[in-house]
N, C-alpha and C positions, 0 to 999 in steps of 0.2 A: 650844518652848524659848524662854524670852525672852529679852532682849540684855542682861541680866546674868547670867543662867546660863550662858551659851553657854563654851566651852573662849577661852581669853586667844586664841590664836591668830587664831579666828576674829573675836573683836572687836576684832581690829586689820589684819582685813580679807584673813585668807591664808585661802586653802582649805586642806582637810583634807593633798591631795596636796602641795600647797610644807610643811605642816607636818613630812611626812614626810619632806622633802629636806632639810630641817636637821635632822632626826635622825639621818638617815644621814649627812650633812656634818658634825657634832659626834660622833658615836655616842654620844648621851647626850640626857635632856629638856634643851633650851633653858631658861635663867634669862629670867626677864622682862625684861629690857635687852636678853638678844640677838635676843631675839622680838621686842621694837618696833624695833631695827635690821633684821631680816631686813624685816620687813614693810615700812616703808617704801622697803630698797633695793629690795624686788623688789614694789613697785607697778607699776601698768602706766605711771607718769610719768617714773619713774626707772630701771625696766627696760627696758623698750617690749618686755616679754613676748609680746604679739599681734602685733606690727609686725617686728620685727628680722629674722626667715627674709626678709620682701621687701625692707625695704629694701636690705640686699646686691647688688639687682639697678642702685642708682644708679651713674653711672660717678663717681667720687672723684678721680680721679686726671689732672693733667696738669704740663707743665715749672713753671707761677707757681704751684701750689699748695704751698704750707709748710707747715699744718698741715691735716687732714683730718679726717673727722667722728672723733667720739671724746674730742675734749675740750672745753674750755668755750665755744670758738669758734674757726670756720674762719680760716685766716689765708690771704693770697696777695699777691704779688711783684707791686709796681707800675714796677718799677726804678729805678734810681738810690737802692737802697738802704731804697726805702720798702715797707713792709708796708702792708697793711688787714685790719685783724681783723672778722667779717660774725658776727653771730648774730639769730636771730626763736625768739619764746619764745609762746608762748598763757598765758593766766590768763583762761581761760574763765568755768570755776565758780569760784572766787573772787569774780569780778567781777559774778554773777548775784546770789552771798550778799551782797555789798557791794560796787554798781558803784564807789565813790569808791578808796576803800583796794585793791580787789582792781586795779587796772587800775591805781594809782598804784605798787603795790608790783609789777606785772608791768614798770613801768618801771624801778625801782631794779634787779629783780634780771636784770632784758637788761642794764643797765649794768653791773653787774658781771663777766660773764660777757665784756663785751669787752677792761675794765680788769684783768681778772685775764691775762691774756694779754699786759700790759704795752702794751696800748696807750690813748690816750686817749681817751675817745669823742667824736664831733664830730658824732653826727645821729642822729636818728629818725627810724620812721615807725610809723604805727599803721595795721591792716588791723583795722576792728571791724563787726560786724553786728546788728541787732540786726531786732525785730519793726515792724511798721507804726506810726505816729507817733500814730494814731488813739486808740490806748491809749494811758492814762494810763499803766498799770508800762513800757512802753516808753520813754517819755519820759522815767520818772523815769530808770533804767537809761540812757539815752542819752544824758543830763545828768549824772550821776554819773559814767561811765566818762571823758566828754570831761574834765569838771571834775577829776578824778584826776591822767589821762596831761598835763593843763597841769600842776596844782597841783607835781606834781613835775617832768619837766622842766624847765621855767620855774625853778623854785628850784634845782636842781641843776647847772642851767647849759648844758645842751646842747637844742639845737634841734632842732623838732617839724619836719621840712622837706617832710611829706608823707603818700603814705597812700593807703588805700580806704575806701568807707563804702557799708554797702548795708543795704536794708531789706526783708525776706521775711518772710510769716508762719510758716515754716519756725524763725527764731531768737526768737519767741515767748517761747518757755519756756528758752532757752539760748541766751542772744547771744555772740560771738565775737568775744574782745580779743585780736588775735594782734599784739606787740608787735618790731619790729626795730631793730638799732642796728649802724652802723657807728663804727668805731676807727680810728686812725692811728696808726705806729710805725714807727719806724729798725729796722734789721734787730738791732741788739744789744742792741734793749730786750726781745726777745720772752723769754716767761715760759713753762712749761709748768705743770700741774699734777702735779708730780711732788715727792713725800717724801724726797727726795737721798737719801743714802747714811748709814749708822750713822753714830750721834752728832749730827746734822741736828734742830734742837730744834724744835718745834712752838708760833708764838707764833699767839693767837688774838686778833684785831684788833677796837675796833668795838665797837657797841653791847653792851649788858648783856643777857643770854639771858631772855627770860620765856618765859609759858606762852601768848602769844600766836599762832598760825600751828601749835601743835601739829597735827601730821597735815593740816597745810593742804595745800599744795599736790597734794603726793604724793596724799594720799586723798581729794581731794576730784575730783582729775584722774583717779582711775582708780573713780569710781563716778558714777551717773547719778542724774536728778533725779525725786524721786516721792513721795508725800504721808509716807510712813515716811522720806523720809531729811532730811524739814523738821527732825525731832526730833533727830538725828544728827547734824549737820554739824560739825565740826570749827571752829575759830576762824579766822577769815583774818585773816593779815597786817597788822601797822601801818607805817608806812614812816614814815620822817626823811629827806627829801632835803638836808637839810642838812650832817644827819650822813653818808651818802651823798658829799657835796661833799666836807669833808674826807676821807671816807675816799680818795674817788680823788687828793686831791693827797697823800697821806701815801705811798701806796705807789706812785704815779708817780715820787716821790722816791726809793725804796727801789731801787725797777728801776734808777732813771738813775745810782746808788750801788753796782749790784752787790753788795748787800746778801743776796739770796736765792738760794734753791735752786728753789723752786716757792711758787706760792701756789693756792690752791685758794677759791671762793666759798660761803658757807652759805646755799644755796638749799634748793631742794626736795631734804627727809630728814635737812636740818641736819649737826648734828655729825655723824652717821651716816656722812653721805658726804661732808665735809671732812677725815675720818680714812683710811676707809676704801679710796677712790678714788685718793687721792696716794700712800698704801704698795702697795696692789696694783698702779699703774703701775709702779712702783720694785720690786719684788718685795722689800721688806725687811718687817719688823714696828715696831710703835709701841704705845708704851706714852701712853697717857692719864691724867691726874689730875681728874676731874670736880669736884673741889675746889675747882681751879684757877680754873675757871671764872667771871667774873666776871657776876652774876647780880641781876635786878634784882626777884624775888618770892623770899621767902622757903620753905622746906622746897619747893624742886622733887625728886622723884625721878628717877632715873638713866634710866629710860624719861621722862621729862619732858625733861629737858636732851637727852638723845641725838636726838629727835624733834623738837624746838621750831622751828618755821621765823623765830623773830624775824630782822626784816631788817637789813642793813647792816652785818654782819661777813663778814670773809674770814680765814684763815688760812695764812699765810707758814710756810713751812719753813725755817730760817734757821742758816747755816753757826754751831758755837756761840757763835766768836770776833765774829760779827757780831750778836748777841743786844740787845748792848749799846745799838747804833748805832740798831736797830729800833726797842728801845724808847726813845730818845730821840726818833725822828722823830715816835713818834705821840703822847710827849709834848708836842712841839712843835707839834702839829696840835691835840690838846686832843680824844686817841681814845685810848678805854679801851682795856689790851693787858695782856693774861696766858699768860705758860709756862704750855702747858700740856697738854705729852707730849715724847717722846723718840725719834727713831728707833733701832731695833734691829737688829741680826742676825736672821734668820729671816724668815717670814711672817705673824704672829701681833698681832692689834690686843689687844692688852692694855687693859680702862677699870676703871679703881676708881673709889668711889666709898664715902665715910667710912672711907676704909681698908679698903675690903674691896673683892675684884676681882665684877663683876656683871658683866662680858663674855668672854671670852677666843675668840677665833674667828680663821682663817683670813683674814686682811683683806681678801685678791682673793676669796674666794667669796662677799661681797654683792654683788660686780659679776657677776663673771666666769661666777657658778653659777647666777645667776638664772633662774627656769625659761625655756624657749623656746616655748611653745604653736604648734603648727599648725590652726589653728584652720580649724573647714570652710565651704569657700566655695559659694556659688551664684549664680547670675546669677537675678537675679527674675523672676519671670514680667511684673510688671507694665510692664518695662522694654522687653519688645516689642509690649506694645500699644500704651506712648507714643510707640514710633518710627516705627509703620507708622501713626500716625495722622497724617496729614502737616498742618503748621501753617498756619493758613488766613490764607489776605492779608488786606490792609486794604484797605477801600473805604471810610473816612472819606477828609476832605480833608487834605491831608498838612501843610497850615500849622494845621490842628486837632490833628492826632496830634502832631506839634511840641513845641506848645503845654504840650499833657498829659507828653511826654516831659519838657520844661523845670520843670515844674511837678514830677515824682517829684521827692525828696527823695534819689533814690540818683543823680540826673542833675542836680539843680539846684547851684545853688552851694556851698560848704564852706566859704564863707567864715564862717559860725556856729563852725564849727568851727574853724577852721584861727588865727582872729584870737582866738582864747584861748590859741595858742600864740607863742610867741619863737622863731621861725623865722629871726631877722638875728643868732641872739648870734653870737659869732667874724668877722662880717660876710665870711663865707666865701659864704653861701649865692647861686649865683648865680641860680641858676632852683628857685623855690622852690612855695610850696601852691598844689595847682589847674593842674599843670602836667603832662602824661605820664610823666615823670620830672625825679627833682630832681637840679640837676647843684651839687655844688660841689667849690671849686676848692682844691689843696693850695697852700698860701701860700709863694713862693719859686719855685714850678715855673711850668711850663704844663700842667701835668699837673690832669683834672678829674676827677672821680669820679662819676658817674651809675646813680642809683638807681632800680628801679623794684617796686612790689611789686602783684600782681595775685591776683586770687580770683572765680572766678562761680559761686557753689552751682547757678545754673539749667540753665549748659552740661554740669557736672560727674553731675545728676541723670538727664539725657537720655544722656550719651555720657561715662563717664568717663573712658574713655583719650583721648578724642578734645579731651575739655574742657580735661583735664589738660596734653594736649601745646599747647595753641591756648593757655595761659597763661604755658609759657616763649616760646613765639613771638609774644605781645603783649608781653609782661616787658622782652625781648630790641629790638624792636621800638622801644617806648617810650623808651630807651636810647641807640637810634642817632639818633633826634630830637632830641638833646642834639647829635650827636659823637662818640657814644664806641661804641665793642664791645664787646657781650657778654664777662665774663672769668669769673666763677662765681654759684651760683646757692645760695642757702640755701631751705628749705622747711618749712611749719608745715600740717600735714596734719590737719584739722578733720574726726571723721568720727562715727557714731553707735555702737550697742554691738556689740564687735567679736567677742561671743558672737550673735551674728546672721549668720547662713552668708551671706545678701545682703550686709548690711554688709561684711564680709571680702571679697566679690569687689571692691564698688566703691573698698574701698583699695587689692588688688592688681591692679585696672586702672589706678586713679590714678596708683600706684608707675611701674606701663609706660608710662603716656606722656610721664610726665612725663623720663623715661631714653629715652625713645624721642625726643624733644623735643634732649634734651642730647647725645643723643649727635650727633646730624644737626648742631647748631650745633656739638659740639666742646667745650662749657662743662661743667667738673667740679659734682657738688652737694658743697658743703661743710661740711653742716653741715644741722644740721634739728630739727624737733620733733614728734612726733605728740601729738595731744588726742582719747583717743576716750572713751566713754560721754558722747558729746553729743546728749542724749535726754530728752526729760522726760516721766513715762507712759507709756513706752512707744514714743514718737514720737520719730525719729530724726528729727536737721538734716539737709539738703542734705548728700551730700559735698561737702566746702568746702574742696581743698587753697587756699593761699596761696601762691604762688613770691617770693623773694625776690631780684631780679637785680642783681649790680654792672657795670656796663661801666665803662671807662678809655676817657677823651678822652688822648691824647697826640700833638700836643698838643692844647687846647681851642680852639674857634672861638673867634675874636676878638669876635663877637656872637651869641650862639648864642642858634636859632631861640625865639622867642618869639610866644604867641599874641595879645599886645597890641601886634604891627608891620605887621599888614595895613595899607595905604595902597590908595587911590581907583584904579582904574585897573588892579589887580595880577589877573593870571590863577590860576584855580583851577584846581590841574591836582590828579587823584587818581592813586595810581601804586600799583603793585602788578595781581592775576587782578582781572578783571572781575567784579564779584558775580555772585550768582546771587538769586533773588528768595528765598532760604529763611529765616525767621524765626524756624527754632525755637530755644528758646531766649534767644530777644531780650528787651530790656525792652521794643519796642514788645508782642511777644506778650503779655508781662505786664503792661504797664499797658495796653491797650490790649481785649484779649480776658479778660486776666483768668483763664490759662491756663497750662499748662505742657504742653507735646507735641509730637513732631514728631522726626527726627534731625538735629541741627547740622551745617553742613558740617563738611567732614573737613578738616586743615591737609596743607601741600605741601612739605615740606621744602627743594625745590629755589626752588620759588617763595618761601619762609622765607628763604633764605641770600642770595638773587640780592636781595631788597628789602630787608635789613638791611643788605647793604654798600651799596647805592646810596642809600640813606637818610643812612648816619655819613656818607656824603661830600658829600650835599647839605647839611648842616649848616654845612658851612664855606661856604656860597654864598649859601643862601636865606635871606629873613628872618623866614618862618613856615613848622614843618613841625606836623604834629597828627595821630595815628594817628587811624582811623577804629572805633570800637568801641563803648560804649554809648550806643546811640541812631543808630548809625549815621551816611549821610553827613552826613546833614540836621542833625544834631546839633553835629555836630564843626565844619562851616561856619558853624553860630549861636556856640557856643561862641568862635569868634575873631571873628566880628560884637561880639560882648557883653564882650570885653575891649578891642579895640580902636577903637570906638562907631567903626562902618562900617557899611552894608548890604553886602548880594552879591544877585546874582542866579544861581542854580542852574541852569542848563537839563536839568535830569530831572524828566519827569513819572512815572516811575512811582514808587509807594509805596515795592515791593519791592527796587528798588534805593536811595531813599533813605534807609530804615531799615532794611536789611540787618546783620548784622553780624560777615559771612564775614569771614578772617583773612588779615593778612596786607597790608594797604591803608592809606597816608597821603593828608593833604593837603597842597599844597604850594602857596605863594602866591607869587607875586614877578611885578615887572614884565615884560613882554614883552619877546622875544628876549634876555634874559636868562641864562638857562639851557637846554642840550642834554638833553631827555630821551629814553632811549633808543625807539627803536619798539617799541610790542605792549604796550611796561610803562606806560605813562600814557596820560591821557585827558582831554584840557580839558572841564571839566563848571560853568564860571561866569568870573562876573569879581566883583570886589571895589566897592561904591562905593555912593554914597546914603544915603539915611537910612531903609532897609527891607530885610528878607530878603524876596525872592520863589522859591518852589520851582514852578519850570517853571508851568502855566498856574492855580496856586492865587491867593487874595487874597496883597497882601504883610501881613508882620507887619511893625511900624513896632520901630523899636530899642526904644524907653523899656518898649513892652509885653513886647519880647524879654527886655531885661535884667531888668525888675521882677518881673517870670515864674521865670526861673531865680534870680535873689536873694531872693527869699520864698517858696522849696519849704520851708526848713525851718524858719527862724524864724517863719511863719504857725503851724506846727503847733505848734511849740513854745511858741506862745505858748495853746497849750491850743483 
């Protein structure tokens, strides 16, 4: 049968079985409208039909949580009144079909999702992955997606402050744009996505609807990549960050107006689910006029408007006396805005369209009814031959392995990167790209906000509970090197096709450690995102979750640690468990061996808790602290050589402990007699000073070779 004969259903991507669940949920054939609503509420982007039975197991819940996963972004109690709203979004496949647009429109629609919550957004980060540099579509892909997440930021107005970036032949055929943004808000600005009460009118904000992003997101995110679905794909996204800018001062005004009931964002499923999801929270009905709609291609049909993901509208629910007020503010902002539906009595989403009704359905059962799959799991066979194969040392010279570490493009500089973005707008930022985490400060307090977002497909392929949990305890970690603790954790869960019984276990391990992780620290998940069919032919990515961590400085170090304050003469002390020589996993194994094998060490929970609080409170004393982790110690001691143009001397000769990259371990500089650190938990392993790194009895590397080393991993390649 070919894909124009096939039943409508199916060419809009339901099985036979969900076709039958809206037969029974309407008792009646579905019209074509409500068939491309069902279909895209109950994709796997907007349902998370494979995922939801696990994710249940994250813990949600503590005293600063406000708002919890379930609506457009997590919120949480900084105090003295202040909110922070946390979401991370992925635009994978989008960004594959078109890295510039797909990765620039995965930032408009993270910002959205913060502003729609009424707060303002004040930071980015971008976690992206992509294939080895060696290829040419890599590069292109790698340059497109960078050149996107600036082109819009940068014009939008909020700052890029941070991030990961890694390179596996694993994202090949599917690189990974997982995109996050933090908000700020007074506790009386906060917004829900909720359809208020009958009579509650429905204005639609913002850009003019086309036919661009039809089934973007939604179906593009819940199918995988293969020579038949080149002919198929769906249109991605155009973005306006301009348009985008006014939108969020028009309805930052609106909030600070009390002008609203709820506002809801038109992301992934459109109209579908800015209708849809605000009356089934409300348990009321809504009538729609597709009429209304203001529309920037001629003859759309009602499945075209309902589906369309064009970017940079939200829709307000708006008390009716304040109808007026709304639409002069986005006249005043220079933002198209149209009535356009009604809240009702009942449950029932009402849409016309030429006067005639082409929907009528239960408005919570495209949420609420969505199927649930239990889909079946296995543990691969091949997962224990990689572990019982144990990862073999290095016997290169270790100022050679170094070398080659500085030289990866996943361990050398970012600054390619990071200097395409405006990382100083609001001149908040205080510790910004290229830093463990980024801390910045809420203007007026002393109160700082510290960010950190982590991901390793290598630890996650080898041990995914083990990976998974070792990410909120580096996340967490990197955090308290600011100052600040651990306070909630958002999640964007990167996996392959989740109709793969292997696949499914390495997400419902991933789910446990990473709740096994949280729950030992105490930190709620608030929020999150799954991306599965990340697979191209057949070939699944790495599982790739990404954690997304907020800590709170309160208050913030008066000079909080930085990697560019080493001075001449300061002791290197490492603190946290004493490694162990195990590699697997490591970037040395990968660029080194050229390998993937072996079982990661396991994280310590007790050892976790005991080094994150002795970490936030050496922040206030020291004047360099530096988690130790890819590339290990040897890494992390060049890495502040190279910012703050010092040598050091390392007194460890062995491989295994300097490229290790067990959990759980900082570095720490400062002068002598200085600081008390307690016994068992540090280890003096150098001093700071000179114009060379020496590791224990290797040649030294001289600074200029060190820094020009890690500052042309990636612009060497990129230059082809």
């Amino acid at each position: 049968m070919t894909t124009a004969t096939q039943p409508l259903h199916r060419r809009l991507g339901m099985t036979d079985e969900e076709h039958e669940s809206v037969l029974g949920l309407l008792g009646r054939e579905p019209r074509p409208a409500e068939l491309a609503m069902y279909s895209v509420m109950w994709s796997e982007h907007c349902s998370y039909k494979s995922s939801r039975a696990h994710l249940r197991r994250f813990p949600t819940e503590a005293p600063w949580v406000v708002v919890g996963p379930g609506e457009n972004a997590g919120v949480v109690d900084l105090g003295d009144g202040w909110l922070a709203a946390l979401r991370i979004e992925s635009h994978n496949h989008p960004s594959f079909v078109e890295p510039y647009q797909g990765a620039a429109t995965g930032v408009g629609g993270i910002l959205r999702d913060v502003f729609t919550m009424g707060a303002r957004p004040i930071a980015l980060w971008d976690q992206i992955r992509f294939g080895p540099l060696d290829d040419a579509r890599n590069r292109y892909l790698f340059n497109g997606v960078v050149s996107g997440i600036a082109g819009y930021g940068n014009a939008v107005g909020v700052p890029t402050v941070g991030g990961e970036i890694e390179f596996d032949p694993c994202y090949s055929g599917n690189p990974l744009v997982n995109v996050m943004c933090l908000g700020l808000l007074r506790r009386e600005q906060l917004t829900l996505g909720t359809a208020g009460t009958p009579g509650t009118v429905a204005v639609l904000l913002g850009r003019a609807t086309g036919r661009d992003g039809i089934g973007g997101a939604s179906v593009l995110a819940s199918a995988s990549f293969d020579d038949e679905s080149q002919e198929k794909r769906p249109s991605v996204q155009v973005g306006d960050p301009f348009e985008e800018k006014k939108l969020i001062e028009a309805c930052l005004e609106m909030y600070e107006s009390g002008l609203v009931a709820g506002v809801q964002d038109l992301g992934a499923a459109g109209l579908s689910c800015a209708t849809s999801e605000p009356a089934g929270r409300a348990g009321v009905g809504l009538d729609v006029d597709l009429d209304a709609v203001h529309v920037r291609e001629s003859g759309m049909t009602a499945p075209e408007l309902l589906m369309s993901e064009s970017q940079e509208r939200m829709m307000a629910f708006v008390p009716s006396q304040n109808v007026d007020a709304v639409l002069a503010i986005a006249h005043r902002w220079e933002i198209d805005s149209a009535v356009v539906g009604t809240v009702r009595d009942g449950a029932t989403l009402t849409v016309r369209h030429r006067g005639e009704i082409v929907a009528e359905v239960p408005a919570a059962s495209l949420a609420d009814d969505a199927p649930l799959y239990d889909r079946p799991m296995q543990r691969p066979d091949w997962i224990d031959d990689l572990q019982q194969t144990p990862a073999r040392s290095i016997e290169d010279d270790p100022s050679d392995v170094l070398l080659r570490l500085l030289d990866d493009p996943a361990i050398g500089s970012t600054a390619w990167v990071h200097e395409q973005y405006d990382h100083m707008l609001f001149l908040n930022t205080v510790v910004g790209p290229g830093s463990d985490a980024s801390l910045t400060r809420i203007r007026g307090t002393e109160k700082g906000l510290a960010v950190s977002t982590d991901g390793n497909g290598r630890l996650c392929h080898l041990d995914p509970r083990a990976g998974s949990a070792r990410l909120v305890y580096e996340a967490a970690l990197n955090v308290a090197v600011t100052g600040a603790l651990p306070l909630a954790v958002v999640d964007n869960l990167n996996f392959g096709n989740p109709e793969k019984p292997e696949v499914m276990w390495q997400f419902r391990e991933s789910v446990e450690g990473i709740s096994e992780a949280c729950d030992a620290l105490g930190i709620p998940v608030i929020g999150g995102n799954v991306s599965f069919y990340n697979e191209t032919e057949g070939v699944d990515i790495h599982p790739t979750p990404v954690v997304g961590l907020l800590g709170l400085a309160d208050p913030m170090p008066g000079q909080p640690p930085r990697l560019d304050r080493a001075a001449e003469g300061m002791e290197i002390w490492e603190i946290g468990p004493a490694p162990t020589s195990n590699l697997a996993g490591s970037a040395a194994q990968r660029v080194i061996h050229e390998e993937l094998r072996g079982r990661p060490t396991l994280p310590d929970p007790d050892a976790a808790r005991q080094v994150i609080g002795l970490t936030s409170g050496l922040a206030h004393q020291v004047p360099v602290l530096h988690d130790v982790s890819d590339g290990g110690l040897a890494t992390s001691v060049a890495e502040v050589c190279i910012a703050s143009g010092i040598g050091a001397t390392v007194d460890v000769d062995d491989p295994g402990y300097l490229f290790s990259e067990d959990p759980h371990r900082v570095i720490a500089m400062f002068h002598p007699g200085k600081v008390d650190l307690p016994a068992g938990m540090a280890r003096r392993v150098g001093t700071m000073g000179g114009e060379s790194l020496t590791l224990g009895g290797s040649p030294p590397i001289d600074l200029e070779t060190l820094t020009s080393t890690h500052r042309d991993a990636i612009p060497r390649r990129m230059a082809g």
